[in-house]
N, C-alpha and C positions, 0 to 999 in steps of 0.2 A: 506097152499097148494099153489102151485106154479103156475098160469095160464100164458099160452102164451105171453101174454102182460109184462110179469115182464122178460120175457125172451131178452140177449142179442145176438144174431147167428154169430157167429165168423169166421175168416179164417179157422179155421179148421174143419170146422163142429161140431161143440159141443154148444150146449145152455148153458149158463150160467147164472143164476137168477139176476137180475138186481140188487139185494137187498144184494146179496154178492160180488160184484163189489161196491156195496158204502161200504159197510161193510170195502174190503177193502184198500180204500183211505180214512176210515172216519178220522184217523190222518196223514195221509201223510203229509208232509212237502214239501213247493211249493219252492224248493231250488234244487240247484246241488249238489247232496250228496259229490261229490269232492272238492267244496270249501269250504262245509261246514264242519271246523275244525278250533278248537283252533290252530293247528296248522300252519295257516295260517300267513303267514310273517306281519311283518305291512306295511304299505305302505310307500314308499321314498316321501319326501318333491315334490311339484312341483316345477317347471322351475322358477324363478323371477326375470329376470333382462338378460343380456348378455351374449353369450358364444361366442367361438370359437371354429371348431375340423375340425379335416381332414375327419370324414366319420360320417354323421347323421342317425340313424336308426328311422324308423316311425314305430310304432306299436311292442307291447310287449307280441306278444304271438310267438307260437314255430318259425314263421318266421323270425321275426324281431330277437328275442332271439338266432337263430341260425346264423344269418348275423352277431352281433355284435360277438360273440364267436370267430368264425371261423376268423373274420377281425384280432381278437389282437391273435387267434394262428400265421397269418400267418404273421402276423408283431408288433410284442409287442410293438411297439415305437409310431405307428397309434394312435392318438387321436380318442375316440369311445363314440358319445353320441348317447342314446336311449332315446328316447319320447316315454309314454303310456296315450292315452287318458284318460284313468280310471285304473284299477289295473294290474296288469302282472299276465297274464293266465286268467282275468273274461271270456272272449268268448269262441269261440269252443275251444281255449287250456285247457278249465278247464271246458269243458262241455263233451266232448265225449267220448265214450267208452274207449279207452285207447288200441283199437290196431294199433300197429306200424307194417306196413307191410313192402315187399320188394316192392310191386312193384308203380310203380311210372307214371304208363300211368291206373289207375282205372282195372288194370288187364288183363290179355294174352290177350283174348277175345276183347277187350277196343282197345287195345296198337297194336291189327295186325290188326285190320278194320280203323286204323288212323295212323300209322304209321308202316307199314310190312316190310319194308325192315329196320328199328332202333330196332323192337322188343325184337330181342335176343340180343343182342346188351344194350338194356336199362333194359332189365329182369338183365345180369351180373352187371351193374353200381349200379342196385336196393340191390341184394344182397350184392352189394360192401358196400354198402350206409348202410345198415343194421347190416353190422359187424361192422363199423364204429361209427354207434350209441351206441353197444354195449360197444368197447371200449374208448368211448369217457366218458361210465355213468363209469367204471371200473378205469382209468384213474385218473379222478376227482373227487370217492367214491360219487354218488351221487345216492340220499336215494330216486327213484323212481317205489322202488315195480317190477321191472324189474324179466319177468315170460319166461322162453325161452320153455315150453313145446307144443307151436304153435296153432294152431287153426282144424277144420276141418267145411266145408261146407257140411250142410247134405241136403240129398231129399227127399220133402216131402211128393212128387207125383210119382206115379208111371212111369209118362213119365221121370222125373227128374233121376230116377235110371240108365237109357239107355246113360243119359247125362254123367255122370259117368265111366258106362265101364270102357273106354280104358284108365280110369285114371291112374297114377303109382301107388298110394296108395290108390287103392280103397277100400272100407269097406263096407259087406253087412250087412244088417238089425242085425245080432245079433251082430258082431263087433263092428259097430256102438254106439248099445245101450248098450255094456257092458263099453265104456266111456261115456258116456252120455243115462241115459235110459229112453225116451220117445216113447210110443208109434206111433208118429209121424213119427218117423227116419226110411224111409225105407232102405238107403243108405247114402256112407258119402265116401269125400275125406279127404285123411288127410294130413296137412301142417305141416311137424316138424319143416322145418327149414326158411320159410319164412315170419310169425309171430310172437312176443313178444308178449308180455302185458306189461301197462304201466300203472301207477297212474298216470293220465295226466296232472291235477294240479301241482303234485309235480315235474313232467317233466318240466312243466315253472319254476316254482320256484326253481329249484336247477340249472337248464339254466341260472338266472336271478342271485342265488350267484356265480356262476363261473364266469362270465361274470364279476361283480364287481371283485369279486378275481384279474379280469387279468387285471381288471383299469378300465373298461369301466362305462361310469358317467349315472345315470339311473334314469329319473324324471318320475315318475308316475304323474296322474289326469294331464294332460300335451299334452292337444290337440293340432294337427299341423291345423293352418289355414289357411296359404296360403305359398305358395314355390312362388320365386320373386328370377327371375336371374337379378344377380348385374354386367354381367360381367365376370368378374376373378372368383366371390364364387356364389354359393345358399346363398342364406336365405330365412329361414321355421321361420312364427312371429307364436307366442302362446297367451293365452292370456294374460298372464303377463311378456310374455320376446320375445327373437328370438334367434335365432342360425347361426349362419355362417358357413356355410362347406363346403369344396372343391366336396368331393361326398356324394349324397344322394339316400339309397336306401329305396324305400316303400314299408311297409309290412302290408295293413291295411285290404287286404283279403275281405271279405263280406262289410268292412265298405267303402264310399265314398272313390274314390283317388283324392293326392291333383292335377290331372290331368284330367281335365274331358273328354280325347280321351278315357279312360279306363272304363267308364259310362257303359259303350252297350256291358264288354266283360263277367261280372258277375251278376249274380241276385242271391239273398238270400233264398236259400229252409231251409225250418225250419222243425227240427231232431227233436225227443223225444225219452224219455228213462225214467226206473224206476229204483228201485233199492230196492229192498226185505231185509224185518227183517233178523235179523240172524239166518238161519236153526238152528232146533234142530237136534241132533245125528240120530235120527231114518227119519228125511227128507233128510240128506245130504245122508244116506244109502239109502233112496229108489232111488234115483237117481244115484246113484253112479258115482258123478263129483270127483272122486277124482286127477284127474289130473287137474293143474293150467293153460285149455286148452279155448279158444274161440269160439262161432257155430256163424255161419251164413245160413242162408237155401238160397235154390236159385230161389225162385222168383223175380220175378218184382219189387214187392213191399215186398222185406226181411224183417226180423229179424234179429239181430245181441244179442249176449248175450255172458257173461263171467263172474267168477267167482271172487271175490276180500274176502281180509280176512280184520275185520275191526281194529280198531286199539285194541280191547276188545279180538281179535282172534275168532270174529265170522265171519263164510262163509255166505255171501251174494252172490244176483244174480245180477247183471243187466241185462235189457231187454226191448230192444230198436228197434229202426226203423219202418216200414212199412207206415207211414205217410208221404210224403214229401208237406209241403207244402207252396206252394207260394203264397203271399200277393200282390193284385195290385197296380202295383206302381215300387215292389222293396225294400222298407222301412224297415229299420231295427230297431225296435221298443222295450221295454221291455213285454209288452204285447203281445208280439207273445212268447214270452216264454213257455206258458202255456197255454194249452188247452185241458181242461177235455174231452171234445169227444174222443182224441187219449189217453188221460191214459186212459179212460175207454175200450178202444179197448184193450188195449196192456197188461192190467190187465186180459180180456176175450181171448184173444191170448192166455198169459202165462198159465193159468189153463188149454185151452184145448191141451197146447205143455207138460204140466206138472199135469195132474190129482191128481196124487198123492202127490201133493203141494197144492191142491186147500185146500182154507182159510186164504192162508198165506197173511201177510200183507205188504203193501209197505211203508219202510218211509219217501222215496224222489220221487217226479218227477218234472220233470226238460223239460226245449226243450233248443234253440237254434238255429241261424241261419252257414248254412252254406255257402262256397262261391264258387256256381258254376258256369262254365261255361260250352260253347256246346259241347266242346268234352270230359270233365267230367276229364279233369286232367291239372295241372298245365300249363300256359302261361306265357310271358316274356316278357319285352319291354325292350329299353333305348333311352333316349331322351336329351333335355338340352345339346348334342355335346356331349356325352359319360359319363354325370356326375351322370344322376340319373336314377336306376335302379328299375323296379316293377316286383312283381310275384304275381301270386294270382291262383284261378279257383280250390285248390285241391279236391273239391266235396268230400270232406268226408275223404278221403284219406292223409290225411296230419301230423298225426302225424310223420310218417318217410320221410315223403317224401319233409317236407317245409326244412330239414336240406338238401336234395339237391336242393332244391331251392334256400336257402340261399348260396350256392356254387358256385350256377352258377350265381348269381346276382353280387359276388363277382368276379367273371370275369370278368363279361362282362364292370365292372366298374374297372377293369385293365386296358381297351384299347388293351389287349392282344387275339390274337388269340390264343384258346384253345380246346382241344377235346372236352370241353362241350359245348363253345359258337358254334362249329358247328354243334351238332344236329339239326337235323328237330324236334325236339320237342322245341329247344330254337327259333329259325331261324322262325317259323312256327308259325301264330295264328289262334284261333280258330273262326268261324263262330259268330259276335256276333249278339246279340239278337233285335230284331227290337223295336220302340219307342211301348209306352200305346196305345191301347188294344189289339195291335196286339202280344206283349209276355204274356199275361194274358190269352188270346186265345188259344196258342200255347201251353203252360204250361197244359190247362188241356185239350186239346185234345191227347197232347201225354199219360197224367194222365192215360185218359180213356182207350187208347190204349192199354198201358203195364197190364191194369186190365183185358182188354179183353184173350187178352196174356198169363195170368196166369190161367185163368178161360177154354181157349185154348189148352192146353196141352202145352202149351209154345210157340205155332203156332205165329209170328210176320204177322200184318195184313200188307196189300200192300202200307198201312201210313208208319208205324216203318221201312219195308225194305225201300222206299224211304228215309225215315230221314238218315238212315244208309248209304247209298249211298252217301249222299250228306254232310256228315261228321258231322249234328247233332243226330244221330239214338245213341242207348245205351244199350247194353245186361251186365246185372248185373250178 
């Protein structure tokens, strides 16, 4: 018999017995189901000794990966070395969901409360940016699960429905749930053509053979330690060699920059996510996901979820978010990886988003850190007299969006003036975050707020509209 006490009370209103939540993590595997695969590349030799090249890449996930790319399209003769402190793609390249959006300011909502007059404006670059990815995987046959059937935002509250309306695609309750059938779905917008899916892992790793394909020289386990202007070149020492480059662009995202003016622009909110056995025939029918499509709901504190087939051709789920959380300090740790309190929520989530799944078992969960900053979408510098270029801040949003970041870094280490280096979203930084205890403070007073928020009918209290005012505020 089941007494109150073994009971879990979820976002959604539904109890869920404590004993079937461990039931189902009793084997989960404390791994990123993405990396976890024989078919993982081996890793390149590290750095030992001396280089030379015209253009050094810091970091080896979809940033850095798409800097070096895009450097030898636009000039194949460009000498191109990339450093990866540890493997190409381990971080949020080969931890997150795997959708690739269009948009590139954290979305409409995001991108017109911080930047209104570039909005439309940076929505067409975003789509541009998007087809671009496409043809870039198409191009160079690269083997990254690439799903163009898009996503749909569903509601799960009844004020959420109103949110909706005046949508172009909008979906009520039974439309909704004949793509996706939970009882949860009251309403849903639907995105055909501004989200992909992506095997996100494999998105590095087939970024990272192209890249050698076009010459670019690629040392994994190969930390950058300090950037030291000589003059005429950079050089970035490692620990067993150094590099010499005319320009250097950094791509280390959530990790330390070898610039410490860049300290105060990002702090590390840490994701979690799971990833469900492979449905049997009669689970994938009650749900009826049969489009290769991705949900997100629209609270505060979302969920994000999508479908993947495994490599055996079973449908899995992933099912992720609603935790963000920040560690005082900033630090970005292995240990914050994993934290049972959010699988156990996000397990108790999923059965009451999915009843009709409840038992099912998870074999991965996984976290990560992400690399945000206050206004929740990519920033930009260049310093060193125009030699070295940073991006970072994509808050979650970066699978498509760090390849126009990589674009514009590559500009701006042109010396050229360019349609890109003039936006106010290059030109423009964001508010950064004040010294210990005062962002650790900050962090979960807004926490609390967006929870108030959703608990509100969506109602933003006279904090969240001030933050938004003042260019750190955030409607998901």
């Amino acid at each position: 018999m089941t007494t109150q006490h073994d009971l879990t009370f979820d976002h959604h209103e539904r109890n869920i017995p404590k004993t079937l939540i461990a039931q189902a993590l009793a084997n989960t595997k404390y791994a990123p189901y993405w990396l976890d695969t024989p078919d993982r590349p081996a890793a390149t030799e590290a750095l030992a000794g001396s280089l030379e090249t015209d253009l050094l890449v810091v970091g080896g996930g979809y940033t850095g990966l798409w800097t070096a790319l895009q450097a030898k399209e636009r000039d194949p003769n460009r000498q191109v070395v990339l450093i990866e402190a540890q493997r190409i793609g381990w971080a949020a390249s080969g931890r997150n969901g795997g959708f690739c959006e269009y948009s590139l300011v954290h979305g409409a909502a995001n991108g017109q409360n911080h930047l209104p007059d570039e909005n439309a404006k940076l929505t067409k670059l975003g789509m541009q940016n998007l087809a671009e990815i496409r043809e870039t995987a198409q191009r160079y046959n690269m083997d990254i699960e690439l799903e163009t059937d898009g996503s749909i935002n569903v509601a799960t509250e009844p004020h959420q429905v109103e949110w909706l309306r005046e949508a172009e695609h909008f979906l009520n309750a039974s439309e909704t749930r004949a793509l996706i059938n939970s009882p949860e779905f009251l309403a849903a917008e639907r995105d055909e053509d501004g989200t992909m899916l992506v095997h996100p892992a494999k998105l590095a790793w087939e970024l990272a053979r192209v890249c050698r394909e076009l010459g670019v020289e690629i040392y994994e386990n190969t930390k950058a330690e300090r950037l030291i202007d000589t003059g005429p070149t950079l050089r970035v020492t490692t620990p067993e060699g150094q590099i010499t480059a005319k320009r250097v662009a950094l791509a280390t995202n959530a990790f330390p920059s070898l610039l410490k003016r860049h300290n105060f622009y990002t702090l590390p909110l840490y994701d979690y996510a799971l990833m469900t056995e492979p449905l049997t025939d009669l689970q994938r029918e009650a749900i009826g996901w049969d489009k290769m499509i991705g949900l997100a709901d629209l609270n505060n504190r979302f969920h994000y979820s999508r479908p993947t087939i495994d490599e055996h051709g079973g449908f899995r789920i992933l099912w992720g978010g609603y935790d963000a959380i920040y560690h005082f300090g900033g630090k970005v740790r292995s240990e914050y990886d994993y934290r049972d309190e959010t699988f156990e929520k996000l397990v108790a989530h999923f059965y009451g988003t999915f009843p009709q799944l409840e038992g099912i078992k998870f074999t991965h969960a996984w976290g990560g850190a992400i690399d945000s900053c206050s206004r929740f979408f990519s920033f930009f510098d260049l310093s060193h007299r125009g030699r070295v270029a940073y991006s970072a801040g994509y808050t979650g949003l970066g699978v498509g969006a760090t390849r126009f970041g990589a674009k514009v870094m590559l500009d701006l280490l042109s010396g050229e003036e360019t349609e890109l280096t003039q936006l106010q979203l290059v030109r423009k930084k964001p508010i950064p975050f004040p010294p210990e205890p005062a962002t650790w403070m900050g962090v979960q007073v807004m926490s609390n707020q967006m929870i108030r928020a959703d608990r509100n009918q969506g109602q933003r209290s006279l904090f969240l509209r001030t933050m938004d005012k003042i260019g750190i505020g955030f409607d998901s």
